[in-house]
C-alpha positions as CSV (number, residue, x, y, z in Angstrom):
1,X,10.0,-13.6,5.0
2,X,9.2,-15.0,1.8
3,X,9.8,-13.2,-1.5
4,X,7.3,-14.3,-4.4
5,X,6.4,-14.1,-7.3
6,X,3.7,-16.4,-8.2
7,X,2.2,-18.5,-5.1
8,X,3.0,-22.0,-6.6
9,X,2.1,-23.9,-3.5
10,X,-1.5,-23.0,-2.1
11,X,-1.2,-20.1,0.6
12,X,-2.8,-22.9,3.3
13,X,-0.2,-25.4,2.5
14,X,2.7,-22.7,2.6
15,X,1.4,-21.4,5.8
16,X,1.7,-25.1,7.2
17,X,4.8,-25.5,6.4
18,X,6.3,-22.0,7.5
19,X,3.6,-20.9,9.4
20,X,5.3,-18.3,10.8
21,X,6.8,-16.9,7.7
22,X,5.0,-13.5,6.6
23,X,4.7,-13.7,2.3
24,X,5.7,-10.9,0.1
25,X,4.5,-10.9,-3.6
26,X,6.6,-9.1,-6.0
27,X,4.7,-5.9,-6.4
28,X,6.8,-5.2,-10.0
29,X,5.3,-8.5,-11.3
30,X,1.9,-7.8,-9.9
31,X,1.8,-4.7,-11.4
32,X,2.8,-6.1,-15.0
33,X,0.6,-8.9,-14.9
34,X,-2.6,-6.3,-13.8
35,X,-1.0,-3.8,-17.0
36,X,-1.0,-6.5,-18.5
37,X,-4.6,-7.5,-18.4
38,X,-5.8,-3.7,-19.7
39,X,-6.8,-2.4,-23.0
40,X,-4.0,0.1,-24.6
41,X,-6.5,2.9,-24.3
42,X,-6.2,2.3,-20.0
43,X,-2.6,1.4,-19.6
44,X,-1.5,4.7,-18.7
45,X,-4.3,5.6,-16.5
46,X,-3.9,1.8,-14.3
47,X,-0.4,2.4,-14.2
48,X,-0.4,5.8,-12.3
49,X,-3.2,4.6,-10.2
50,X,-0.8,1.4,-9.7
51,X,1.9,3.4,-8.6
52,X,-0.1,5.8,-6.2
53,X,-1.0,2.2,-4.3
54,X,2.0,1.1,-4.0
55,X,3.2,4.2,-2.7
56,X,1.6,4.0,0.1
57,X,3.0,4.3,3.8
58,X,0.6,1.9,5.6
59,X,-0.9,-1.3,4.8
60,X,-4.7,0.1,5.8
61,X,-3.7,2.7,3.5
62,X,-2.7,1.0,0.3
63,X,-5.6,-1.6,0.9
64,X,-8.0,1.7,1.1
65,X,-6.2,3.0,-2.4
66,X,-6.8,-0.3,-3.8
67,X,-10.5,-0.3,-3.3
68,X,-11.0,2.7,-4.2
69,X,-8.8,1.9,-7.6
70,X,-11.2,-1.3,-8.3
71,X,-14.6,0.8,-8.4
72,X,-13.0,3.0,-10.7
73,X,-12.0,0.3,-13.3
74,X,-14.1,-2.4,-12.6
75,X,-16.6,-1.3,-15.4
76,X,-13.9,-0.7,-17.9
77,X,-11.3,-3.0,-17.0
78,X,-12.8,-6.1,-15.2
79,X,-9.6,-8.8,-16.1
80,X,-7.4,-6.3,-14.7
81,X,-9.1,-5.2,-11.7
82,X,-9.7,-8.9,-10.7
83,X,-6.2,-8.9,-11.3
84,X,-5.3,-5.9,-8.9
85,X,-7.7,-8.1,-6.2
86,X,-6.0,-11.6,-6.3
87,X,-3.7,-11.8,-3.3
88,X,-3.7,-8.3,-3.1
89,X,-2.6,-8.2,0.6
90,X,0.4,-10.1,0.2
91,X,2.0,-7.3,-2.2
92,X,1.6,-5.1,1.0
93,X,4.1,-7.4,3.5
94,X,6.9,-5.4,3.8
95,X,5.3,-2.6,5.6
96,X,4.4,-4.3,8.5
97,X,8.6,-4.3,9.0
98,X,10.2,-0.5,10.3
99,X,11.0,1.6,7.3
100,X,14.8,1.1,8.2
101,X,15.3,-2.8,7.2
């Protein structure tokens, strides 16, 4: 598996190099970089919602969590939610693996 934490190379190209290496974004450095993207007043609010995705046990599950987390900021926090949504499903890797690894 690959460990990221920005996706220098286009995803295509990676994939024809290692195309059978799953990717894993940082999720501490996505979650920065989406805090970092929201107005003081919101910071608080993103980061427990932040944390209540990546707690997640399944990948379904912390996909559904993030949607759900977009429509609530989108209005108020547009950078940051477009944020959240870029490559999104590669901060969710790891739990396609058995809990025990």
């Amino acid at each position: 598996m690959q460990i990221k934490y920005k996706l220098n190379l286009s995803i295509k190209r990676r994939e024809q190099i290692y195309p059978n290496a799953p990717i894993q974004v940082c999720i501490v450095h996505k979650m920065r970089n989406v805090i970092g993207k929201t107005s003081y007043k919101s910071k608080a609010g993103i980061a427990e919602d932040l944390k209540i995705i990546f707690q997640s046990k399944t990948k379904d599950e912390a996909i559904e969590k993030a949607k759900a987390k977009v429509k609530k900021w989108y209005q108020t926090e547009a950078k940051a939610t477009e944020s959240l949504r870029h490559n999104i499903e590669y901060c969710f890797t790891y739990l396609d693996f058995p809990e025990n690894l």
